[in-house]
PDB file as gemmi writes it, atoms N, CA and C in Angstrom:
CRYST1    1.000    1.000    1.000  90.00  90.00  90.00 P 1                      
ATOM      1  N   UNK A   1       0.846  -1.175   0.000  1.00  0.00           N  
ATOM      2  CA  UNK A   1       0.000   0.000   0.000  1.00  0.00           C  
ATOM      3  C   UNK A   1       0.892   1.239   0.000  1.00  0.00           C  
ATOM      4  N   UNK A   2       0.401   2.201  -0.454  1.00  0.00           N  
ATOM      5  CA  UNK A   2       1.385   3.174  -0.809  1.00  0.00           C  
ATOM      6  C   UNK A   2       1.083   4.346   0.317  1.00  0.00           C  
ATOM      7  N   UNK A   3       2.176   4.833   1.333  1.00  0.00           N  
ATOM      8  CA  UNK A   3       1.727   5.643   1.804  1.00  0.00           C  
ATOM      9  C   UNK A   3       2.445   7.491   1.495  1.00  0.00           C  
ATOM     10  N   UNK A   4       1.984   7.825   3.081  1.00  0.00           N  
ATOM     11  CA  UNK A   4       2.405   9.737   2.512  1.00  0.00           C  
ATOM     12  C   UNK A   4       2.458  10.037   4.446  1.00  0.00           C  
ATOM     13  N   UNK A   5       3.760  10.521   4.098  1.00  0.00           N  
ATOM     14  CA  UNK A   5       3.952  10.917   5.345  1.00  0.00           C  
ATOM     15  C   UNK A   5       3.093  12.608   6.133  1.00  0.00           C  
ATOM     16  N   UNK A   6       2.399  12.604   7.260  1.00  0.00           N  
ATOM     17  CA  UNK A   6       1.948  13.466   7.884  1.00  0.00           C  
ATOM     18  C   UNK A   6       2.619  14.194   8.915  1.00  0.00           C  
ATOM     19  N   UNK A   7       2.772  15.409   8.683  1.00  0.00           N  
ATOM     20  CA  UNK A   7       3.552  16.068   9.837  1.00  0.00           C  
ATOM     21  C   UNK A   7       2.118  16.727  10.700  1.00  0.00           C  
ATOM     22  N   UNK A   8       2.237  16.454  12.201  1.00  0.00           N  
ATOM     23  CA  UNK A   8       1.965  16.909  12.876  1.00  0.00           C  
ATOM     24  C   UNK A   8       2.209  17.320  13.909  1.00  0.00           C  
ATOM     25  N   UNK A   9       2.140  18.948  15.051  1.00  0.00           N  
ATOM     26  CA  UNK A   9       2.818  18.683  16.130  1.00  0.00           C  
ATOM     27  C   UNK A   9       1.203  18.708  17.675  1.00  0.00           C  
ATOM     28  N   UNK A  10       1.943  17.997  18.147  1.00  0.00           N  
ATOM     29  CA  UNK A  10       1.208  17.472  19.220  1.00  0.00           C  
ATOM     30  C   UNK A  10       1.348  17.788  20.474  1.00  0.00           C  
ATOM     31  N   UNK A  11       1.209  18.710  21.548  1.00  0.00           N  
ATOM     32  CA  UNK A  11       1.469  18.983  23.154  1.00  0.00           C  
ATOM     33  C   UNK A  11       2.185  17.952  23.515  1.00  0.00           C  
ATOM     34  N   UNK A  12       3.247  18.098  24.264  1.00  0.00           N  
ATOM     35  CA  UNK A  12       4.001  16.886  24.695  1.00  0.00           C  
ATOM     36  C   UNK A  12       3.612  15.682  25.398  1.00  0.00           C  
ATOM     37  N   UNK A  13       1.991  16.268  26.342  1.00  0.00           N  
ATOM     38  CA  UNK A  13       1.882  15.101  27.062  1.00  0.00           C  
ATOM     39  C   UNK A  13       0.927  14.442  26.154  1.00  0.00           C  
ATOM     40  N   UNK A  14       0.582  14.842  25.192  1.00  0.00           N  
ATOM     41  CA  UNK A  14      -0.198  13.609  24.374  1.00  0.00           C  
ATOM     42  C   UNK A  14       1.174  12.655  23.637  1.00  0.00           C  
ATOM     43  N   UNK A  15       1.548  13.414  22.969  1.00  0.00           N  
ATOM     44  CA  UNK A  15       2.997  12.147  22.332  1.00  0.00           C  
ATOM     45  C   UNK A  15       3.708  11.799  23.395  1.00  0.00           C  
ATOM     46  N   UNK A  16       3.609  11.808  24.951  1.00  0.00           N  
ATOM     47  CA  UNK A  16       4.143  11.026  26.094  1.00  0.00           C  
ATOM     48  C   UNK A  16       3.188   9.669  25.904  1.00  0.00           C  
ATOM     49  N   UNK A  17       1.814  10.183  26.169  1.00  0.00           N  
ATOM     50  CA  UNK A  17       1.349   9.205  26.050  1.00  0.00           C  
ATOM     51  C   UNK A  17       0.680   8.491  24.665  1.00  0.00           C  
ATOM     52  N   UNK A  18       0.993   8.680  23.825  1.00  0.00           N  
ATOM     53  CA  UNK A  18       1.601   8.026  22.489  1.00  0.00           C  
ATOM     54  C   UNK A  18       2.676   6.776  22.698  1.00  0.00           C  
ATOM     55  N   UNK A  19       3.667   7.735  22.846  1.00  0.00           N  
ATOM     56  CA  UNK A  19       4.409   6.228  23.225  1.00  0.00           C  
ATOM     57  C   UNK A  19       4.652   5.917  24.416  1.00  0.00           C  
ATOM     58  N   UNK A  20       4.222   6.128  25.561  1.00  0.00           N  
ATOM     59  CA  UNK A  20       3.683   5.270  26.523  1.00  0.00           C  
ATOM     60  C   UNK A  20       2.976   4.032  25.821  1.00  0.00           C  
ATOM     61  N   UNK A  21       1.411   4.334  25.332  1.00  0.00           N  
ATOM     62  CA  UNK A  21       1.034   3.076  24.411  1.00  0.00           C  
ATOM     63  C   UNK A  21       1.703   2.256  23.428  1.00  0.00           C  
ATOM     64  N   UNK A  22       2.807   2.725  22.921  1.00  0.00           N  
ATOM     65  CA  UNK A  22       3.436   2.429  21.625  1.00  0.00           C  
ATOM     66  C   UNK A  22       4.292   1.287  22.403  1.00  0.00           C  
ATOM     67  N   UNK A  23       5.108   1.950  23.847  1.00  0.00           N  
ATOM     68  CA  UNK A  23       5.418   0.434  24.728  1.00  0.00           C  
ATOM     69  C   UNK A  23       5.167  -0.089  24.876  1.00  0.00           C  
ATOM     70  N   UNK A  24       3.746   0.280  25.646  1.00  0.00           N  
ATOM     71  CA  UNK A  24       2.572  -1.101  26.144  1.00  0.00           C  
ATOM     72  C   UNK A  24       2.210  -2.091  25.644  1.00  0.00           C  
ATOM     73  N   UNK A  25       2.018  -1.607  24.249  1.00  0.00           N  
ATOM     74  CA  UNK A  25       1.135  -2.717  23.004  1.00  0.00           C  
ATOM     75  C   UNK A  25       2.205  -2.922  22.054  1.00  0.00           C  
ATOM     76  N   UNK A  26       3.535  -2.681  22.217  1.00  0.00           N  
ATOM     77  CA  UNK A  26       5.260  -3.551  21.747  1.00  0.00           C  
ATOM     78  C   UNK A  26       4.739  -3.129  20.292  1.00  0.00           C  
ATOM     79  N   UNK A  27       4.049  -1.378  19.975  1.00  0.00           N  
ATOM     80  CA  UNK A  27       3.825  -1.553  18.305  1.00  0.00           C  
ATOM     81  C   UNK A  27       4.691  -0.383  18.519  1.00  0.00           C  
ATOM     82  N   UNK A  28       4.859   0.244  16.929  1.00  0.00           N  
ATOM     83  CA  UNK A  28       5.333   1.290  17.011  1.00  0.00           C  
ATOM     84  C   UNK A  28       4.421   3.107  17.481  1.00  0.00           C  
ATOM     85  N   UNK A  29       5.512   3.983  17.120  1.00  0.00           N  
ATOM     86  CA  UNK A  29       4.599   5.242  17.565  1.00  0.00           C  
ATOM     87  C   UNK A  29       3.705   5.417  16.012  1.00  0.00           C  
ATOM     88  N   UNK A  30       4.158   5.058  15.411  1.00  0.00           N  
ATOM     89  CA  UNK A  30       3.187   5.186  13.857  1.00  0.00           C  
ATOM     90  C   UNK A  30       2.063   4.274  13.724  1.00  0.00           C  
ATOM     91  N   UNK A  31       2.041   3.297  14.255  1.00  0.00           N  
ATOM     92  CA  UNK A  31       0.498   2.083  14.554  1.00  0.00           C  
ATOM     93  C   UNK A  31       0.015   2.953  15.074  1.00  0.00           C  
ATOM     94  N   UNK A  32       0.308   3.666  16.327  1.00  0.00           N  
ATOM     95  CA  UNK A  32      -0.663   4.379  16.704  1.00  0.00           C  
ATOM     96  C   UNK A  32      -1.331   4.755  16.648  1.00  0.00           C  
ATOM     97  N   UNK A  33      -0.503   5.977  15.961  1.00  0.00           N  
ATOM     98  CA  UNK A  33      -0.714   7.020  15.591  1.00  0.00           C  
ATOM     99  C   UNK A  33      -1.778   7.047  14.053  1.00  0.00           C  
ATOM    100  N   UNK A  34      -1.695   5.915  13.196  1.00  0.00           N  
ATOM    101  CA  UNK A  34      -2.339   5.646  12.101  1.00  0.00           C  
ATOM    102  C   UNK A  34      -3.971   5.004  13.170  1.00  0.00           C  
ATOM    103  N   UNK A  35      -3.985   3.732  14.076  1.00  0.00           N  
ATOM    104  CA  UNK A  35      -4.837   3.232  14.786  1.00  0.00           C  
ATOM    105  C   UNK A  35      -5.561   4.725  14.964  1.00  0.00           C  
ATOM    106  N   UNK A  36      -5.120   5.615  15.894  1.00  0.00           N  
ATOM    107  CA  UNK A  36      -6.088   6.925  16.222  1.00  0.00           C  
ATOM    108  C   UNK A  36      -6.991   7.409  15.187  1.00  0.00           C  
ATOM    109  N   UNK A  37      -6.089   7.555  14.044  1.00  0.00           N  
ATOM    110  CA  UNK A  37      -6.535   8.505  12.969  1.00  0.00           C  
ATOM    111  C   UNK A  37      -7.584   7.438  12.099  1.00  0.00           C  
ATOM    112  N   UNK A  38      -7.583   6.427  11.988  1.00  0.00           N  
ATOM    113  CA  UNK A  38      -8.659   5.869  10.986  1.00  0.00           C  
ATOM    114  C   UNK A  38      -9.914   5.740  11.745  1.00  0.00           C  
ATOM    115  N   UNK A  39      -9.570   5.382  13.574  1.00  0.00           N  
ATOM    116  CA  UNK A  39     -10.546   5.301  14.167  1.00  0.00           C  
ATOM    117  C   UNK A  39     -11.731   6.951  14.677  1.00  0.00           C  
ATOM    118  N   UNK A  40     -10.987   7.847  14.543  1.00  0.00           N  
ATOM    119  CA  UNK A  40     -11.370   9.058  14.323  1.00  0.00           C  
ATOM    120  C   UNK A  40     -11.745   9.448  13.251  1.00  0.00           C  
ATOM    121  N   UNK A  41     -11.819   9.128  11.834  1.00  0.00           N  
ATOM    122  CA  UNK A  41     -12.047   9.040  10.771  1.00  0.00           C  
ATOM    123  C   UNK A  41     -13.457   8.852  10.432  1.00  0.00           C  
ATOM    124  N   UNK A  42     -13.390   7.310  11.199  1.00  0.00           N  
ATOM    125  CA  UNK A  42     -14.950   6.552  11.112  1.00  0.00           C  
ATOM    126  C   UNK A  42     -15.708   6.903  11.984  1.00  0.00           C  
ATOM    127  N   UNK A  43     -15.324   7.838  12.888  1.00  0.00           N  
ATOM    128  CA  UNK A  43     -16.327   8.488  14.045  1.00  0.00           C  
ATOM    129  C   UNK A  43     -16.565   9.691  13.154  1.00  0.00           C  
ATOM    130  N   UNK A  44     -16.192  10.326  12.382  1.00  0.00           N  
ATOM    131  CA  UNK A  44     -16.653  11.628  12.073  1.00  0.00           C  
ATOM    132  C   UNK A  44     -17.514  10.858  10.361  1.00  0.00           C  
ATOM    133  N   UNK A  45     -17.500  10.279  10.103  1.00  0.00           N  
ATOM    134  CA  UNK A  45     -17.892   9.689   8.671  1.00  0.00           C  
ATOM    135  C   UNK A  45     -18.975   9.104   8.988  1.00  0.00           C  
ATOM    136  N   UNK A  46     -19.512   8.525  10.362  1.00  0.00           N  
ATOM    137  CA  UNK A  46     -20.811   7.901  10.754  1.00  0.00           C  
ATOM    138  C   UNK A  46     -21.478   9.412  11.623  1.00  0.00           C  
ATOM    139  N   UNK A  47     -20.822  10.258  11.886  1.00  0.00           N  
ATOM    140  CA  UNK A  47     -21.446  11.566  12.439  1.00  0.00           C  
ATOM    141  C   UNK A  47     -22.162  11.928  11.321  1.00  0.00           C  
ATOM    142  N   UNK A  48     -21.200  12.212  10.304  1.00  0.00           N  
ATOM    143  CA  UNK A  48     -22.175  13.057   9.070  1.00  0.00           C  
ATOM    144  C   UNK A  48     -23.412  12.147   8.229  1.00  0.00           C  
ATOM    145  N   UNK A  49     -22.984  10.832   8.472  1.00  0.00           N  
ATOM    146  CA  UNK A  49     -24.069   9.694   7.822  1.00  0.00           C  
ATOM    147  C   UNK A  49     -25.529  10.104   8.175  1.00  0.00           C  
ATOM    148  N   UNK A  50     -25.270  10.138   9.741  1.00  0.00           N  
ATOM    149  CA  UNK A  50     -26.002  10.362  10.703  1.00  0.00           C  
ATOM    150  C   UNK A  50     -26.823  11.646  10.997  1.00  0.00           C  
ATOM    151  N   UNK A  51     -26.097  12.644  10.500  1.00  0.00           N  
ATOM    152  CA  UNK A  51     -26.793  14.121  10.158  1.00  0.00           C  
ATOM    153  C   UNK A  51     -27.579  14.082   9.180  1.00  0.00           C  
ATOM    154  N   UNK A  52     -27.011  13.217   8.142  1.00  0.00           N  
ATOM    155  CA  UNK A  52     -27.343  13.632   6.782  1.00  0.00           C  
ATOM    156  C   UNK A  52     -29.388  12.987   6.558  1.00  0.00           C  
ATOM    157  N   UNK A  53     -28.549  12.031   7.470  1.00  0.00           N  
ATOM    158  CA  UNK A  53     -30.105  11.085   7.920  1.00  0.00           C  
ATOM    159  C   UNK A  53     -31.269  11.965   8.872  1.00  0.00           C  
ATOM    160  N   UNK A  54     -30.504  12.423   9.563  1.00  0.00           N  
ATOM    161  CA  UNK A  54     -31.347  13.647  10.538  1.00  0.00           C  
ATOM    162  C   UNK A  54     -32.358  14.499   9.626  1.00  0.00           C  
ATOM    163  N   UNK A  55     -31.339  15.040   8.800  1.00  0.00           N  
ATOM    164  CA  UNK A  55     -31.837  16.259   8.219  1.00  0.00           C  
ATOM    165  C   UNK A  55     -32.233  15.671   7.003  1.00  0.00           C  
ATOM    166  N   UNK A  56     -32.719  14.716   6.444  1.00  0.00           N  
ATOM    167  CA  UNK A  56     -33.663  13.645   5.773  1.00  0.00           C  
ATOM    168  C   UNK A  56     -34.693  13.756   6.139  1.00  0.00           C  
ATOM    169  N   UNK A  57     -35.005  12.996   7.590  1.00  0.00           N  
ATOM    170  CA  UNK A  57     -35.940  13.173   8.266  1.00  0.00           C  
ATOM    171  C   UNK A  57     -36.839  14.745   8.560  1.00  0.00           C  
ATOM    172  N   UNK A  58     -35.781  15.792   8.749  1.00  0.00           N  
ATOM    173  CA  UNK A  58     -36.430  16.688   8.806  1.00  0.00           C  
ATOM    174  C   UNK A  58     -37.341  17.276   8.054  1.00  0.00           C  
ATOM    175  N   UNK A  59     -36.369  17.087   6.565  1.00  0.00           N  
ATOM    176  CA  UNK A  59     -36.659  17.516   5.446  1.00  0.00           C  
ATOM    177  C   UNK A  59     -38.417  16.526   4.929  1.00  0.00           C  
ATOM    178  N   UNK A  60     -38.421  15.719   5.416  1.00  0.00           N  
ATOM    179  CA  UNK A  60     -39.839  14.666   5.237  1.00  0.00           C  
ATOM    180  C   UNK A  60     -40.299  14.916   5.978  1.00  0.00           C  
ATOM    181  N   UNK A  61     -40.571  15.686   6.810  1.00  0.00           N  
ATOM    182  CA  UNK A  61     -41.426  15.908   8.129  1.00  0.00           C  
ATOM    183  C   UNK A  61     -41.846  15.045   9.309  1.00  0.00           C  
ATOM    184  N   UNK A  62     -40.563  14.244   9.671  1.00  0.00           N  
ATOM    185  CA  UNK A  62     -40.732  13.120  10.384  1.00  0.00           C  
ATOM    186  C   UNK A  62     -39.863  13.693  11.466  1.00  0.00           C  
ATOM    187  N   UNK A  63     -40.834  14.512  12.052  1.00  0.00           N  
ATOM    188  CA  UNK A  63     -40.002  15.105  13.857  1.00  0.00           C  
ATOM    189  C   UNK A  63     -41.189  14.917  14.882  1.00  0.00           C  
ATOM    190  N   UNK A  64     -40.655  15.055  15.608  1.00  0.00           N  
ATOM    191  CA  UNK A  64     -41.590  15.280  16.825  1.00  0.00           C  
ATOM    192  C   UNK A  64     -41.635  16.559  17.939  1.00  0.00           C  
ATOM    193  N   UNK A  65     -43.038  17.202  18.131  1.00  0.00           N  
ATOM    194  CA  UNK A  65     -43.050  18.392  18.322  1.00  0.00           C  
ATOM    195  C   UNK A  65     -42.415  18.750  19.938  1.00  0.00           C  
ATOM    196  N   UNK A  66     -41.299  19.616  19.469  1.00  0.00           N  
ATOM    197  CA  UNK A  66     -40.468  20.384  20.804  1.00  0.00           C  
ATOM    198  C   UNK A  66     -41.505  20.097  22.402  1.00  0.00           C  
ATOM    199  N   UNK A  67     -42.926  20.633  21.969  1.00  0.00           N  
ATOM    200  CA  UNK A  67     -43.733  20.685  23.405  1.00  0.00           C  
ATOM    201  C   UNK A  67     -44.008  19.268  23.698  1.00  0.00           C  
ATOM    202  N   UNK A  68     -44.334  18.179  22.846  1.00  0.00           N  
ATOM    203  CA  UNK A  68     -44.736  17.002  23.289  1.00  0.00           C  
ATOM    204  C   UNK A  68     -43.112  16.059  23.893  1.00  0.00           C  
ATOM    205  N   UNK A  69     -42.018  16.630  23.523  1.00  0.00           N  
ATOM    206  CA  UNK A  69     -41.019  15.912  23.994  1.00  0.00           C  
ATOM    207  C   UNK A  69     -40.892  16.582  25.706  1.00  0.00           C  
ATOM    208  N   UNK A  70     -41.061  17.846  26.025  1.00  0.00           N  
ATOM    209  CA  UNK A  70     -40.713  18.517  27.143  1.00  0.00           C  
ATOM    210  C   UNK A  70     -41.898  18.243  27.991  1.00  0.00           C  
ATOM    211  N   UNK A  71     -43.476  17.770  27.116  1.00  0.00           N  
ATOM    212  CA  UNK A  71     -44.253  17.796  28.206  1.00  0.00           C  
ATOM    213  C   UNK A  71     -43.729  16.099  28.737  1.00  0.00           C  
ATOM    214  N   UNK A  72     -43.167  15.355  27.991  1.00  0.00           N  
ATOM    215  CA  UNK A  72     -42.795  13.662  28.324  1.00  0.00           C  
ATOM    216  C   UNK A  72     -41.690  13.671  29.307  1.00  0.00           C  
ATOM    217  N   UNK A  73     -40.674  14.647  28.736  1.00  0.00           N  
ATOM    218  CA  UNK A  73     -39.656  14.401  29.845  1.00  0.00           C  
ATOM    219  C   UNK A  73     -39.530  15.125  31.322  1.00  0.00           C  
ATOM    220  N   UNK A  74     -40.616  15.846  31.381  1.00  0.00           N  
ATOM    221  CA  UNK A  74     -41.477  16.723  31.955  1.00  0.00           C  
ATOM    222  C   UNK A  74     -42.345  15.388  33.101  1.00  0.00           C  
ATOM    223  N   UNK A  75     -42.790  14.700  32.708  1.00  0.00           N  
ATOM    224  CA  UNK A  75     -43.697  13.951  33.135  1.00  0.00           C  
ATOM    225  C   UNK A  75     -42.907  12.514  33.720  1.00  0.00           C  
ATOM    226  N   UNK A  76     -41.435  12.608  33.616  1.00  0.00           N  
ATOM    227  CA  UNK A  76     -41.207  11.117  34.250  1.00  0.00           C  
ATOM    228  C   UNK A  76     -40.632  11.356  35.278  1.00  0.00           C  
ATOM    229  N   UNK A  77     -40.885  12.745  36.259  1.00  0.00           N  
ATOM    230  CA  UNK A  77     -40.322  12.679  37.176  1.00  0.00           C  
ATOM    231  C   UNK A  77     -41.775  12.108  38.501  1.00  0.00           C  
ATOM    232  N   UNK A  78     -42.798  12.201  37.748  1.00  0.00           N  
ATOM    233  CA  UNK A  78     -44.354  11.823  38.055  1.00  0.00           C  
ATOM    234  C   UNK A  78     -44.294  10.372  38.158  1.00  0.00           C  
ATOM    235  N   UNK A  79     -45.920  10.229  39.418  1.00  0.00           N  
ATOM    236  CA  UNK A  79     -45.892   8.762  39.412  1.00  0.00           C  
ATOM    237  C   UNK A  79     -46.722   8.482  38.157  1.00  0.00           C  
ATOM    238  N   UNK A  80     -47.026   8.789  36.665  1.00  0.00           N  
ATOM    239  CA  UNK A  80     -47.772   8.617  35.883  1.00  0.00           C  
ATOM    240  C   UNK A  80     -47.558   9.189  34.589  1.00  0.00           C  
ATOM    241  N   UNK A  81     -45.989   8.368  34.341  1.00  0.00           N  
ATOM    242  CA  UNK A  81     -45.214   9.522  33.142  1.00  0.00           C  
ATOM    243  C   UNK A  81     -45.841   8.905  31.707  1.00  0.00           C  
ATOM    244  N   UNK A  82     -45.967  10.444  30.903  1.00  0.00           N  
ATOM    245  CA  UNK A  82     -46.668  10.121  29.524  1.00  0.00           C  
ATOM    246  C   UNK A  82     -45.799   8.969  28.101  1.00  0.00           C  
ATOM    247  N   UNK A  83     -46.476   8.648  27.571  1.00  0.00           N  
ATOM    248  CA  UNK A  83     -46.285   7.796  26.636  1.00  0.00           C  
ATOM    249  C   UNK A  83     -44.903   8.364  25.544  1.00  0.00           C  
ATOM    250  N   UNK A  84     -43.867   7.487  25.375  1.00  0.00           N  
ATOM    251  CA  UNK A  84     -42.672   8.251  24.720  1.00  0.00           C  
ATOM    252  C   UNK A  84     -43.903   9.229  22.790  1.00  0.00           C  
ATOM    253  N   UNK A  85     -42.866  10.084  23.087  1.00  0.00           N  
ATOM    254  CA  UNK A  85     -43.976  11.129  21.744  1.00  0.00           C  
ATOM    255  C   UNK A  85     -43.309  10.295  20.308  1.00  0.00           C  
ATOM    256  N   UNK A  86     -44.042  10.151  19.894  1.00  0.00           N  
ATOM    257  CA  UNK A  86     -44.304   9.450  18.171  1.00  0.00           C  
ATOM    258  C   UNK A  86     -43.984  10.926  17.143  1.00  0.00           C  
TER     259      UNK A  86                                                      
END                                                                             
């Protein structure tokens, strides 16, 4: 696989504990450092999936109204809390 080197600089106590881990788990500081970044990658790539789906929904008119969520969460501090809002 072909790669491309990234310069980044980092506060010291995060690249302490960089390779702190890089000891722990006998990989290098670049596993890591690649491990972080793809896994941060796929957290921001299922965020926007996830917006994009939001604002789908919005856009179809499939919300539920601001007052019926506040009168529900409103109501479960009651011995007789209302039905989750549809």
């Amino acid at each position: 696989m072909e790669t491309k080197v990234l310069t980044a600089h980092v506060p010291l106590p995060l690249a302490e504990k960089v390779d702190e881990m890089a000891a722990r788990l006998e990989r290098s500081r670049g596993w890591i450092v690649k491990q972080a970044l793809a896994a941060w990658i796929a957290q921001e790539e299922e965020r926007r999936r996830l917006t994009l789906e939001a604002l789908a929904d919005v856009d179809a008119g499939r919300v539920v109204d601001h007052k019926a969520v506040q009168a529900w969460a409103d109501s479960l501090d009651t011995d007789d809390p209302l039905p989750v809002p549809h």
